[in-house]
N, C-alpha and C positions, 0 to 999 in steps of 0.2 A: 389618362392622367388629367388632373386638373388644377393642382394647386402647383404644379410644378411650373406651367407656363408661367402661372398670375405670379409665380416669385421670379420669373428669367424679365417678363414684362416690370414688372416693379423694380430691379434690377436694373433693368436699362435704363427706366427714366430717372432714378436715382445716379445715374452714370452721368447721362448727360446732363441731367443739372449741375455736377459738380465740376466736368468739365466746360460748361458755361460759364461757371465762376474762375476756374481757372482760365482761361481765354481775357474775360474781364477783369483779373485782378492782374496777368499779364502786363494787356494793355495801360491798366493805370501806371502799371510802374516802367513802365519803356518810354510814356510819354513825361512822367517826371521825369525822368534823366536825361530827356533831350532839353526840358526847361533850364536843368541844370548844364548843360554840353552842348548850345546851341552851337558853336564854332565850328566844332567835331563832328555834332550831327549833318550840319549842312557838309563838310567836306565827306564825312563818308557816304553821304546823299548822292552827292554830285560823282564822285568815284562809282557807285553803285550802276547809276545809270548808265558810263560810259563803257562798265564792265559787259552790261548786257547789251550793249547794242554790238559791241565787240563779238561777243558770243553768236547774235543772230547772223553778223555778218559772215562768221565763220560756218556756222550750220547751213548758211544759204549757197557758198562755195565749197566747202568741203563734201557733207551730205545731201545736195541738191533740196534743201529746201524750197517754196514756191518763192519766188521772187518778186509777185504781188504783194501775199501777204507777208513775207519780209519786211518790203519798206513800208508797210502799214505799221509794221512795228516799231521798225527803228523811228518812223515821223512818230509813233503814239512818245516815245522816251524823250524824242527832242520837246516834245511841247511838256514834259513830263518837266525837263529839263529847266523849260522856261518858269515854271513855277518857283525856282529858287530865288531867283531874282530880288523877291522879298522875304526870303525864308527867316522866321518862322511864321511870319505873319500869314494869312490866306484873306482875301474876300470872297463871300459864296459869290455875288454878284457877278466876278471877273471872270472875263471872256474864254481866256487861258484856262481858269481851273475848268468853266461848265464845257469847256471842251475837252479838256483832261476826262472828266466824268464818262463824255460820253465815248472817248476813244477808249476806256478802260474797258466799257461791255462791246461794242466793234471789237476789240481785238482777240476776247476771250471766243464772242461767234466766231469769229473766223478761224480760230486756230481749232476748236473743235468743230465744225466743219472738216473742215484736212485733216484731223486725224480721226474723226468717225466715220470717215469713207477709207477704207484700205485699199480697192482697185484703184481709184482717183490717184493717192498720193503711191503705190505701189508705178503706175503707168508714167507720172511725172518727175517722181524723185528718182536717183541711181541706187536706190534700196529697191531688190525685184520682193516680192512678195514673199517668199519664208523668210526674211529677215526686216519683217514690218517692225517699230518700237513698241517695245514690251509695255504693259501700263506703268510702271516705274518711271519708264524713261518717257514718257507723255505728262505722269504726275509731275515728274522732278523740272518737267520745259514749262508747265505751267504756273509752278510754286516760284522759280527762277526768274524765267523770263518773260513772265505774262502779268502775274500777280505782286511780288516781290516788291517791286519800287513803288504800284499804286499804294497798297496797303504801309510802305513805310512813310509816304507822304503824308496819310493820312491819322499814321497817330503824330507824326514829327509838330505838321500845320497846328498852328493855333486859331484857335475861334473869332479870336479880334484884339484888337491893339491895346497899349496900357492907357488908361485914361485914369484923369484926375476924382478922385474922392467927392461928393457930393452932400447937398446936406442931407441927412437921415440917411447916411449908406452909413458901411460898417469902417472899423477902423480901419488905417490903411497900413496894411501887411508890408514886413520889411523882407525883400529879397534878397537872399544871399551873393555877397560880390556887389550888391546893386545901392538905391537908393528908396529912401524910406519915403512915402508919398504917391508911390502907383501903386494900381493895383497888378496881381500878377497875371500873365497873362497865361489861358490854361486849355492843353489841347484839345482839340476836336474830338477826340476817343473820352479824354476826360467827362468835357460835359457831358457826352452825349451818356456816360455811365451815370454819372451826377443826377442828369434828368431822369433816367429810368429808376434809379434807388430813391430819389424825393417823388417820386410817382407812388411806386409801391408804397412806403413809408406814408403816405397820404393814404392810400386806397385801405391801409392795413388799421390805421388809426382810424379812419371811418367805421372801419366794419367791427371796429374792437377789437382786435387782435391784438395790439399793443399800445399802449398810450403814446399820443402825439407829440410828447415832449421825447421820447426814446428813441435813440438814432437805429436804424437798420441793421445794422451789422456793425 
């Protein structure tokens, strides 16, 4: 057979492009509503964290989790934590976030470490070996408890502060609830969608695909 593949192939990447747009279109609208709900988001932010450390603390006594990389954990959520401090604002600059960054991939190595060695964590947990965790329950401690609060800091944070209108900028957009004269300020997931759709949008009006006055989507 051969046309059968080139339609399963053409299939897939039509798949994933459209959940790529789903992902992205997601993201833009999870980070407007925290624009709109900052109050809320930072308190269910701040709940969220104290939920999972709660959790690990219970997996490390309950289940004999390792109790290195436990408090590797619970320390990545407190520094996790300290980021609120100015929520929704972020600087890339600051100490705190660029250590957040990099306890995010530290904590992902380490926990897949321990769980892609089964004699390791079989010999040190109180789980003997036929009752290793199912991939479910490795997916479900990593979507939870590993991934869950970086990724939601990261669409909540915003890019940068509201600053005053300039000359030759654009008018200045009135915020709802707010004051007319900042500009708004707009998450991190946002721009970084923004920057890739005015990327394409350029690359595509260069090569003629569409005329450069025609928004993208």
């Amino acid at each position: 057979m051969w046309v059968l593949p080139l339609v399963g192939y053409l299939g897939l990447a039509v798949g994933f492009g459209f959940l790529t747009l789903a992902i992205a279109s997601g993201l833009y609208y999870l980070s407007e509503l925290v624009e709109e709900h900052t109050v809320f988001a930072k308190r269910l932010l701040m709940r969220l964290i104290y939920a999972v450390i709660a959790i690990q603390v219970l997996l490390c006594l309950v289940d004999g989790f390792p109790i290195t990389i436990s408090l590797l954990s619970i320390f990545s959520h407190v520094v996790y934590l300290g980021n609120m401090r100015r929520f929704p604002v972020v600087k890339l600059d600051d100490p705190l976030f660029l250590l957040s960054c990099v306890l995010v991939l530290v904590n992902h190595y380490a926990w897949f470490r321990h769980f892609s060695n089964p004699p390791y964590a079989a010999q040190r947990g109180r789980y003997d070996q036929a009752s290793l965790p199912s991939f479910t329950e490795i997916a479900s401690y990593f979507g939870l408890c590993v991934w869950l609060v970086p990724f939601a800091l990261f669409v909540s944070l915003s890019a940068s502060d509201n600053v005053l209108p300039t000359m030759g900028s654009e008018e200045p957009s009135t915020i709802p609830g707010g004051a007319e004269g900042k500009n708004r300020r707009q998450g991190i997931a946002k721009v970084i969608i923004d920057t890739i759709r005015e990327g394409i949008a350029k690359v595509g009006s260069v090569a003629g695909w569409w005329r450069r006055d025609r928004d993208l989507f």
